[in-house]
C-alpha positions in Angstrom: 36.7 5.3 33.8 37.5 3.6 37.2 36.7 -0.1 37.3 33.7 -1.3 39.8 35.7 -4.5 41.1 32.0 -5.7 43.0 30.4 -5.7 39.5 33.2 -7.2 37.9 33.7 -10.0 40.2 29.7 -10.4 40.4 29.6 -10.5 36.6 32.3 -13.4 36.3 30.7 -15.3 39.3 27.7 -15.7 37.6 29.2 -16.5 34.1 31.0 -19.4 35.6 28.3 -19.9 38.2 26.1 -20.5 34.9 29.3 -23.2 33.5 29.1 -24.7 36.6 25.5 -25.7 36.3 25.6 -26.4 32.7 23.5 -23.7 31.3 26.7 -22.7 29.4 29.5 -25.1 28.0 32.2 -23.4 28.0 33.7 -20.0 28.7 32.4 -18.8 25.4 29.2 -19.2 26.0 26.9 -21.5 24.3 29.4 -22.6 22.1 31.5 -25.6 21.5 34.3 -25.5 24.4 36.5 -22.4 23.2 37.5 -23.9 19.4 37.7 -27.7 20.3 35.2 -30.6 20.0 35.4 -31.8 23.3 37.0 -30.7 27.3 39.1 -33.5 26.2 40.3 -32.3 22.5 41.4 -28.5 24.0 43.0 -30.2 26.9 44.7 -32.5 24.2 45.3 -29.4 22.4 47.4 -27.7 25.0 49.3 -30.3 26.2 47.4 -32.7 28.8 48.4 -36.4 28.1 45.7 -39.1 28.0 46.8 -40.2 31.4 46.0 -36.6 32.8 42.5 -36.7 31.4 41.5 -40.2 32.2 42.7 -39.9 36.6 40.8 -36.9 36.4 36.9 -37.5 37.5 34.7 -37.2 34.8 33.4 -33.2 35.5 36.0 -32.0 36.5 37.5 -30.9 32.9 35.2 -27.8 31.7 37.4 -27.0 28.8 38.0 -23.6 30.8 42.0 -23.8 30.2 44.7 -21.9 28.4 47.6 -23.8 29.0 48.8 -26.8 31.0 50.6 -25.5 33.9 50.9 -28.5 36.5 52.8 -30.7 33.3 55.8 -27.9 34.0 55.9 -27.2 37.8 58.2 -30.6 38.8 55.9 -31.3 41.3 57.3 -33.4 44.2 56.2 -35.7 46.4 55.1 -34.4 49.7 54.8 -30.1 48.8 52.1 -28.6 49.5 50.3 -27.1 46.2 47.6 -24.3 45.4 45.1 -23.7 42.9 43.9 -20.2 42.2 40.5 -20.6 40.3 39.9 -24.2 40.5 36.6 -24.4 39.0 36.0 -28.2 38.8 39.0 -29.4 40.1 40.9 -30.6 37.1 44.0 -29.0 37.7 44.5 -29.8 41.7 43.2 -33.1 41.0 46.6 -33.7 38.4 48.8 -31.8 40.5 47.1 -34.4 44.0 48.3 -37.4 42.1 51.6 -35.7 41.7 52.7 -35.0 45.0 51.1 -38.0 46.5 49.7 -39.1 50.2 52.4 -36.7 51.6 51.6 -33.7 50.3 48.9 -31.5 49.3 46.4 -29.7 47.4 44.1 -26.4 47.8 41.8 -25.1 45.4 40.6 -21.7 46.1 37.4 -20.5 43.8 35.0 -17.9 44.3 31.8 -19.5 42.3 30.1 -21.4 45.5 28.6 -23.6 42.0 32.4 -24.4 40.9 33.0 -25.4 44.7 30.3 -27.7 45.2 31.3 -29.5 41.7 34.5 -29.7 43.0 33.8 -31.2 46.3 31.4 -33.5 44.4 34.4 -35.1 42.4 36.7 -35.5 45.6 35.1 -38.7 46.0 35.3 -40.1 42.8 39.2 -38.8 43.0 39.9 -40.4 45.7 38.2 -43.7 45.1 40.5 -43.6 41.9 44.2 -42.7 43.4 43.7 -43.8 47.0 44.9 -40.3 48.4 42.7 -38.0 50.8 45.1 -35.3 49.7 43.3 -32.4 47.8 40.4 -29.8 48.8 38.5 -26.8 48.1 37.9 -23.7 50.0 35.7 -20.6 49.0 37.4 -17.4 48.7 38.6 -14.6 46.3 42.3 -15.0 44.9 43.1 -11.3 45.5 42.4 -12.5 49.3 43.5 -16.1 49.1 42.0 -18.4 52.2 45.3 -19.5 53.0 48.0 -18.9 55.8 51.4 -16.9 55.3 54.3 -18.9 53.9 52.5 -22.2 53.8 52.8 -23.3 50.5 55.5 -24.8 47.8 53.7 -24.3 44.4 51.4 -22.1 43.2 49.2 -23.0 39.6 46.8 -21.1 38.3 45.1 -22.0 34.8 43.9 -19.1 32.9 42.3 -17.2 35.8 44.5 -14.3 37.0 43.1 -12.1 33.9 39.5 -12.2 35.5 40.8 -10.7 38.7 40.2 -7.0 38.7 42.8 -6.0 41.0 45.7 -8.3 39.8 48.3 -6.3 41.3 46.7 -7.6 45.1 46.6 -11.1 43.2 50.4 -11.1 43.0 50.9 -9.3 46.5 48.9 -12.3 48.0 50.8 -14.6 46.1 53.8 -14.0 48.0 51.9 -13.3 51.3 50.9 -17.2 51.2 54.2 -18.8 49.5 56.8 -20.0 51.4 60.5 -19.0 50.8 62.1 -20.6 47.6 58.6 -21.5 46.7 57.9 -21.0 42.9 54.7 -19.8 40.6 53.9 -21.7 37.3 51.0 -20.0 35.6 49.8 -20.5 32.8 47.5 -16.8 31.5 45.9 -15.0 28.5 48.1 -11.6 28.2 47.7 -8.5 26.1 50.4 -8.0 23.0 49.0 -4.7 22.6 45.3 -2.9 24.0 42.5 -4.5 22.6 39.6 -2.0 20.9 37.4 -0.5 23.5 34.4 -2.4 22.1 35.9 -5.8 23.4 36.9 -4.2 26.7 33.4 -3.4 27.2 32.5 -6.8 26.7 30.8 -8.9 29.8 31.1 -12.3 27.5 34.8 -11.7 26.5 35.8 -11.0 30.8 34.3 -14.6 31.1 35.9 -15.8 28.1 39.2 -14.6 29.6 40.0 -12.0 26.9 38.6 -8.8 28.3 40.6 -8.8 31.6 44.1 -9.8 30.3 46.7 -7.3 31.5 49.6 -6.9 29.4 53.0 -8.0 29.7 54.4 -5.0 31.2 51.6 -4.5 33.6 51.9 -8.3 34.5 55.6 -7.7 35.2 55.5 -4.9 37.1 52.7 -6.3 39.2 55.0 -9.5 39.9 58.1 -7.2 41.1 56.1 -4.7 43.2 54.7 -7.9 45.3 58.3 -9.0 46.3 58.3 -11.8 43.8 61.7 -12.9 41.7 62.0 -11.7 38.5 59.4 -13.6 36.0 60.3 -15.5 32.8 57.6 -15.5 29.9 57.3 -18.2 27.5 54.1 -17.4 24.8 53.0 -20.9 24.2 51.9 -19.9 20.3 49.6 -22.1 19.6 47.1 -22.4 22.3 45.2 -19.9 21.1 44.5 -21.1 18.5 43.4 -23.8 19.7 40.8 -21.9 21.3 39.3 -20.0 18.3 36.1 -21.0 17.5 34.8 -18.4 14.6 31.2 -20.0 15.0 31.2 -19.2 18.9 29.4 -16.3 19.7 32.8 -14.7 21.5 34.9 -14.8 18.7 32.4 -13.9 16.5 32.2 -10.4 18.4 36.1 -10.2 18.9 36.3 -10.9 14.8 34.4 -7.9 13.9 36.0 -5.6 16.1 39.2 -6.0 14.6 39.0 -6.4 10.9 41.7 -7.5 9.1 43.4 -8.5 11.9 43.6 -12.1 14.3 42.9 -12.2 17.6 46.6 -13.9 18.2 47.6 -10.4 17.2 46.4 -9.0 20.6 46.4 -11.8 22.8 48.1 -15.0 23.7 48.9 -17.3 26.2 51.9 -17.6 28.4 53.6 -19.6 31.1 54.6 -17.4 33.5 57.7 -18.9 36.1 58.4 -16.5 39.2 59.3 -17.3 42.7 60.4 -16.3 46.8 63.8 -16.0 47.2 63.3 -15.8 51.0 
């Protein structure tokens, strides 16, 4: 059955339209931030230091991530970096105190409720690290705002599975970065198909588990757009530090695969690629 990309991206926009406003906590619904206590404690979890969360302003951490790609992209001073799916900000916000007054930072997001909250914490960033250096623009990352070859970096934090044409993601991806510029993403991916009755699943696309491509799709998609050949490192435990087996999501994904863990099908990865030229 052919995928309705609208309905799709209409169903994720209002999932995280819904996080945005606080009507949901996390990207598991009601329930307690994807397996951790706190933003903070999952953030913790996969790798953000203390320093990270505390130059961050206060909503900007939504406990949305997977991974922790901005702590592996060697961000230098002066580059000009993007966010695909930058929700409230926490990501580009890191990555702005990175490459300092020189350079910047766009975050591109789709939820006009994520933009305003991110635009709302620009202030408070910028009271904080004296830089005028990061912003948001509205747009879809299959059709990225952005002009050709005009950036260094590209992050994305546990995003690119809730695109339904990832294929144009990756095409647009090397549309906007400039030659020897270099991808650090950090995604959910499939080990194997998951059972139909998860696919079907509206909660588990916003929870990031429905929409995860696997990681020969992923890698076909990446070569196809022009991009170098990618490098995949599973980072095993992250997760698990996103179970939670008394949210609602994993509740569902548990009893649709008895017997088995959900690590079985699905992890998360760094994924490394780049533009020769």
């Amino acid at each position: 059955m052919s995928i309705d990309q609208d309905q799709v991206r209409q169903n994720v926009r209002g999932g995280y339209s819904a996080i945005a406003r606080k009507e949901a906590s996390s990207c598991c619904g009601k329930s307690s931030c994807c397996g951790a206590p706190s933003p903070s404690a999952l953030a913790k979890d996969l790798g953000y230091s203390g320093e990270d969360l505390s130059a961050v302003p206060d909503t900007a951490n939504m406990g949305l991530s997977c991974g922790n790609p901005s702590a592996i992209a060697g961000l230098k001073e002066g580059e000009t970096v993007l966010d695909l799916g930058s929700g409230g900000g926490f990501d580009a916000f890191i990555a702005g105190r990175r490459v300092g007054k020189s350079g910047r930072v766009i975050g591109v997001d789709m939820t006009p409720d994520m933009l305003s909250l991110a635009r709302k914490n620009v202030a408070q960033y910028q009271k904080a690290s004296g830089f005028d250096n990061v912003e948001f623009r509205l747009g879809e990352i299959e059709h990225l705002p952005v002009s050709d070859c005009s950036v260094d970096v590209i992050l994305s934090n546990c995003v690119l599975n809730l695109s339904p044409d990832k294929p144009q993601v990756w095409k647009d991806i090397f549309r906007v970065l400039k030659p020897h510029g270099r991808v650090i993403i950090s995604d959910l991916l499939l080990k194997k198909p998951l059972p139909a009755k998860i696919k079907e699943s509206i909660q588990a696309l916003v929870g990031c588990v429905a929409g995860a491509a696997t990681l020969t799709e992923t890698r076909k998609s990446i070569l196809d757009s022009g991009l170098s050949m990618p490098e995949f490192e599973e980072k095993a435990d992250a997760v698990s530090a996103m179970i939670d087996t008394n949210g609602d999501l994993y509740q569902e994904l548990l009893s649709a695969i008895p017997g088995e863990r959900i690590d079985d099908y699905v992890a998360s990865f760094i994924i490394r690629t780049g533009k020769a030229n």
